[in-house]
C-alpha positions in Angstrom: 97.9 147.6 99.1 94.8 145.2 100.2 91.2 146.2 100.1 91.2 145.9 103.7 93.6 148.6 104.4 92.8 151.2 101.7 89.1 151.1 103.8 91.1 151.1 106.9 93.3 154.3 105.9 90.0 156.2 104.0 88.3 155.4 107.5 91.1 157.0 109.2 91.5 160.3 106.2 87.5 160.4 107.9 87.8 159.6 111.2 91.0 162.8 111.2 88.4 165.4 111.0 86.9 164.8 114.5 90.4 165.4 116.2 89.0 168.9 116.2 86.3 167.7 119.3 89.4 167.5 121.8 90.0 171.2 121.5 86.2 171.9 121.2 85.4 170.0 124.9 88.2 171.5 126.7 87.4 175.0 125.3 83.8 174.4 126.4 84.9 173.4 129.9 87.3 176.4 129.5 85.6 179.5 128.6 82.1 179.0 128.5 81.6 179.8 132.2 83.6 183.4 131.6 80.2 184.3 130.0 77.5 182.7 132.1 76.9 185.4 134.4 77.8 188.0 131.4 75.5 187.5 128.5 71.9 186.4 128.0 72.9 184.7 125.0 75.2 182.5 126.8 72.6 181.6 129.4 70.4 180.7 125.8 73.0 179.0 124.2 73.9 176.6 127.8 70.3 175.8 128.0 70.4 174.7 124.7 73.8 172.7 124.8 72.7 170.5 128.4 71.0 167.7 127.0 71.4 165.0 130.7 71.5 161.1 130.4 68.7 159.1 130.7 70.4 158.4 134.3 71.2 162.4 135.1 67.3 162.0 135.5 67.0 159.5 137.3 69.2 160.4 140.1 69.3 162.6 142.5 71.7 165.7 142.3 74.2 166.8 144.5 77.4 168.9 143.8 81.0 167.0 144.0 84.0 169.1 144.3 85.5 169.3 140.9 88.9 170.7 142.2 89.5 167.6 144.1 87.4 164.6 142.9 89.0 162.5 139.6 86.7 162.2 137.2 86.0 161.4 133.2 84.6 163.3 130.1 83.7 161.2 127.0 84.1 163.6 123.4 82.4 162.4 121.1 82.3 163.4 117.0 79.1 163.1 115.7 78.7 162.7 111.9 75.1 164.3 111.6 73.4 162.4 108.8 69.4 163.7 108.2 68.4 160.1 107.2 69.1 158.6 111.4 68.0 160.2 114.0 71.4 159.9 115.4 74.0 159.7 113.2 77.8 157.9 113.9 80.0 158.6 116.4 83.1 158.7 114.0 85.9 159.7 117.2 85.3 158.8 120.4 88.1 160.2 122.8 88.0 159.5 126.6 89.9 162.0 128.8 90.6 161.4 132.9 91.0 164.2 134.5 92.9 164.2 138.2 92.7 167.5 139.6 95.0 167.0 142.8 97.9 165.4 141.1 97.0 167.4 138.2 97.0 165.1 135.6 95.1 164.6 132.3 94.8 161.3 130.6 93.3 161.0 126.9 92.8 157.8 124.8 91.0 157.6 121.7 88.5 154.7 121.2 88.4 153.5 117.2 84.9 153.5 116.1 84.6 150.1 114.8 85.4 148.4 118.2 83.4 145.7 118.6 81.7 146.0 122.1 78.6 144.6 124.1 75.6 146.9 123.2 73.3 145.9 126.7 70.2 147.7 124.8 70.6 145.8 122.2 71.5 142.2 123.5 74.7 141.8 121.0 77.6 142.5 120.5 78.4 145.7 117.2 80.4 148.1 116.5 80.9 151.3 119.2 79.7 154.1 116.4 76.9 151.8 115.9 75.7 151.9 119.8 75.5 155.8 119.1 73.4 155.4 115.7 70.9 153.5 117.4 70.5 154.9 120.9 72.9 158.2 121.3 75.1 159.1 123.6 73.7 157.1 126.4 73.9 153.4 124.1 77.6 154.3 123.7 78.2 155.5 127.8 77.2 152.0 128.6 78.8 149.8 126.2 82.1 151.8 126.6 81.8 151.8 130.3 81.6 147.9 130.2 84.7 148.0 127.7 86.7 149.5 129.7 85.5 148.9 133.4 85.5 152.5 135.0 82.7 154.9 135.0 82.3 157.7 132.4 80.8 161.1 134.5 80.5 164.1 131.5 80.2 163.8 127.8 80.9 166.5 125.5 79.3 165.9 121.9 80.1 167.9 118.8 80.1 168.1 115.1 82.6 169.4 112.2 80.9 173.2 112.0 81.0 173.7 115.7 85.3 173.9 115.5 85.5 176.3 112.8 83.3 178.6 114.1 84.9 178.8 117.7 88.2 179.1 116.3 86.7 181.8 113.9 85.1 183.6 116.8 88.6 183.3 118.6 90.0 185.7 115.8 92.4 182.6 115.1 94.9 181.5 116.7 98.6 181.0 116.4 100.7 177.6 116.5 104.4 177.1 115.9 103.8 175.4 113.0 107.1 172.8 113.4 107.9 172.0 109.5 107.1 173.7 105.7 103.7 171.5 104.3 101.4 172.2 101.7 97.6 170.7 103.5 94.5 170.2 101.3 91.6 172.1 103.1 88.6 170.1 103.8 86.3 172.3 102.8 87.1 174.2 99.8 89.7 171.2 98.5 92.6 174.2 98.1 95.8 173.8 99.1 97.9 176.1 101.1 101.0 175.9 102.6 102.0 176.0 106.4 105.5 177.6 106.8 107.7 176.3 110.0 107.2 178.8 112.5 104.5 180.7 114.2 101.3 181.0 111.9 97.8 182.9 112.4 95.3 179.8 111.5 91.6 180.6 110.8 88.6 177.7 111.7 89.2 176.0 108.5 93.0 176.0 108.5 93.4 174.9 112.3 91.0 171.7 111.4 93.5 170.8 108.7 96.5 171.1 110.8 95.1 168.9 113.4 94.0 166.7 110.7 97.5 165.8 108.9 99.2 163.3 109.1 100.9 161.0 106.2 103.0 164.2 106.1 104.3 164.4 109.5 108.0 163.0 109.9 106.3 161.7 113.0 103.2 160.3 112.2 100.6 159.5 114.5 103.0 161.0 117.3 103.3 164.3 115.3 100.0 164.7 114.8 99.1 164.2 118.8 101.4 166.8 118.9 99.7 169.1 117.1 96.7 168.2 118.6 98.0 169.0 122.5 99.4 172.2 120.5 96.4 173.3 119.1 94.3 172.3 122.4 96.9 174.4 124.5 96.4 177.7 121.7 93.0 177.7 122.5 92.6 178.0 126.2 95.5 180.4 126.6 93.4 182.5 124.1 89.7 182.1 125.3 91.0 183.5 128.7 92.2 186.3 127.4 88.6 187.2 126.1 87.3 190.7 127.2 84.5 191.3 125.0 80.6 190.5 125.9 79.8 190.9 122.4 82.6 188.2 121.3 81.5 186.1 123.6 78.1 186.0 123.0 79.2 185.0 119.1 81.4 182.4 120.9 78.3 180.9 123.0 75.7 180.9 120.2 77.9 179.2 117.9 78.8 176.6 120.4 75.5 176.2 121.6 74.4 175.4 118.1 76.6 172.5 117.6 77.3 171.4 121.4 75.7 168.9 123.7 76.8 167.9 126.7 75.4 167.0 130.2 77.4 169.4 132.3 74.9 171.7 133.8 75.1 175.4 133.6 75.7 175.6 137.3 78.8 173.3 137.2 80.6 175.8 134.5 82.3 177.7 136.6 83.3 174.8 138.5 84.7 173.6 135.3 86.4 176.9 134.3 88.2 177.2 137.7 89.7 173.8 137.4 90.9 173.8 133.7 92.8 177.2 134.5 94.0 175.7 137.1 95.3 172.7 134.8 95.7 174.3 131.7 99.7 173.5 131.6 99.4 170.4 132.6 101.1 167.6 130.4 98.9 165.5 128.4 99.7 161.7 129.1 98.3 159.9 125.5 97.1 156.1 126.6 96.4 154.2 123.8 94.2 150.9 123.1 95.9 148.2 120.6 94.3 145.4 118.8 93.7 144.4 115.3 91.0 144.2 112.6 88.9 141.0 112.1 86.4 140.3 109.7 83.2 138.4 111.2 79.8 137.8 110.2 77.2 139.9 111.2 73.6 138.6 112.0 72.0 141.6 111.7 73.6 143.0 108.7 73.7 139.7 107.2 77.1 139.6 105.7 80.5 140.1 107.3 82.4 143.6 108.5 85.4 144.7 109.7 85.6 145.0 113.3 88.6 146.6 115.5 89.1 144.1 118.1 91.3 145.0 121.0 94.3 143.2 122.5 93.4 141.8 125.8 96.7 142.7 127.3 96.6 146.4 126.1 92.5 146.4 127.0 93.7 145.1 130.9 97.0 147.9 131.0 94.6 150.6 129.5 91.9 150.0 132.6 94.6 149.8 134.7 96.0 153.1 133.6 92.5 154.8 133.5 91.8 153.3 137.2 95.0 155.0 138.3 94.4 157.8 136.9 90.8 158.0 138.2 92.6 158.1 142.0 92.0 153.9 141.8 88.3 154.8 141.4 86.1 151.8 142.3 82.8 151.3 141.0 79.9 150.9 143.6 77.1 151.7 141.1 77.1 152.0 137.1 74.4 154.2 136.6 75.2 157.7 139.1 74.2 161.4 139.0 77.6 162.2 136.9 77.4 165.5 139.3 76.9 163.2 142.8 80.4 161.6 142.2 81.0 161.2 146.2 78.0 159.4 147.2 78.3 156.8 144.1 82.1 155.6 144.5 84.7 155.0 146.7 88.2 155.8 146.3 91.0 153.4 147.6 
């Protein structure tokens, strides 16, 4: 095996952790709003969690309806390192969301894709838009990548899974095949036997996480992931009690940002019921790994560079899926969708 790809897989053994931010977005859009109105810890926790873009503030605010409008929700995994005041965004997943045809899209964006970084005047890798300027560095460069217009963002680390899932009480997947999986955390291994299966915090984020195990691969583990996704919301809305939610809230709020406003929760709430059965449709972005020399780093790195003809069919696909969303402006309210675009 080549140097190349044993860095490529241990990126990828990495990058497998963050699958867990899927499920933690669409909970958040899912359940949150059950205890807005309920709990002063969840009003707390929200205020804490809303962190707007630079161009939330610059805009003017006005309410789009959610139930009918398409829009998109960036989920970013953030590996928190103390020495940046950023750290890396280590999974980037984009997911379209089409409430009157009901319809969810999701693509994952690898984190060494080189892109244009406008703040910076060059061209880098995506996780490195995030390390130097956040989440608003890596909104921009990936809505130049990909030519449509990215209206929430979700961002989350490794704890903020575990305890939701924890708080949940579990939950329990039809696990589809006998397999012994290494937990991240304590480096035990336990064994996941084909059928259903109560999975704590810990043991959900290794299910999601495997995958040179799977007969399936890649396409098992998406599986799981829609699986695991799916477990979630039909639990959080079966939640009855305050005091559970307010563990729920205070755990998410600690490791949850986002720029959905408290006010569009319930918004949000309504619509993922609404869609929670909904199929999945997984787009994906191909391309291959080049090495090239990097001014700034003064040597040359790996980059993911992506096929032109799968970067052309994914915009298409994301367009389409957007209700052939047109951009009109770049830089909207992400709440005052209407006034900012048109819709063919």
């Amino acid at each position: 095996m080549s140097t190349r790809n044993s860095k490529r897989i241990g990126k990828k053994k990495k990058n497998l952790k963050y699958t867990f931010i899927i499920i933690s977005a669409l909970l958040l859009v899912g359940i949150i709003a059950f205890a807005v109105n309920l709990s002063l810890e969840a009003k707390t926790a929200t205020t804490k969690m809303y962190v707007p873009l630079i161009r939330d503030e610059k805009a003017q605010s006005d309410k789009s309806p959610l139930k009918t409008t398409p829009f998109s929700l960036l989920v970013a995994g953030v590996d928190d390192k103390k020495e940046e005041t950023y750290g890396r965004s280590d999974m980037l997943l984009l997911v379209t969301i089409h409430p009157k045809l009901g319809k969810i899209s999701m693509v994952n964006i690898p984190r060494d894709t080189r892109v244009y970084i406008e703040e910076l005047e060059r061209e880098d890798k995506v996780n490195h838009a995030y390390s130097h300027g956040g989440i608003n560095y890596t909104i921009n460069s990936l809505e130049k990548l990909l030519d449509v217009p990215i209206d929430y963002y979700v961002s989350t680390n490794f704890q903020g899974f575990e305890d939701i899932v924890d708080t949940l009480g579990g939950i329990e997947v039809d696990v589809p095949f006998t397999v012994d999986i290494q937990m991240a955390d304590t480096l035990e291994w336990k064994t996941y036997t084909e059928g259903p299966m109560l999975l704590k915090g810990n043991e959900a984020l290794a299910y999601v996480r495997m995958r040179k195990k799977d007969p399936e691969g890649d396409i098992g583990r998406n599986k799981r992931q829609k699986q695991v996704i799916q477990e979630i919301l039909n639990e959080s809305t079966r939640f009855s009690s305050v005091a559970k939610l307010d563990d729920l809230i205070k755990n998410v709020g600690e490791n949850v940002k986002t720029n959905i406003s408290t006010a569009d929760y319930w918004s949000f709430v309504q619509l993922f019921q609404q869609m929670k059965d909904s199929p999945i449709d997984q787009l994906t972005l191909e391309g291959q790994d080049e090495r090239i020399y990097s001014k700034t780093e003064g040597k040359e790195l790996w980059y993911f560079i992506p096929n032109e003809a799968s970067l052309e069919e994914l915009k298409k696909n994301l367009k389409t899926n957007l209700g052939k969303k047109t951009q009109k402006n770049i830089s909207p309210s992400n709440i005052n969708l209407t006034l900012h675009y048109e819709y063919e």
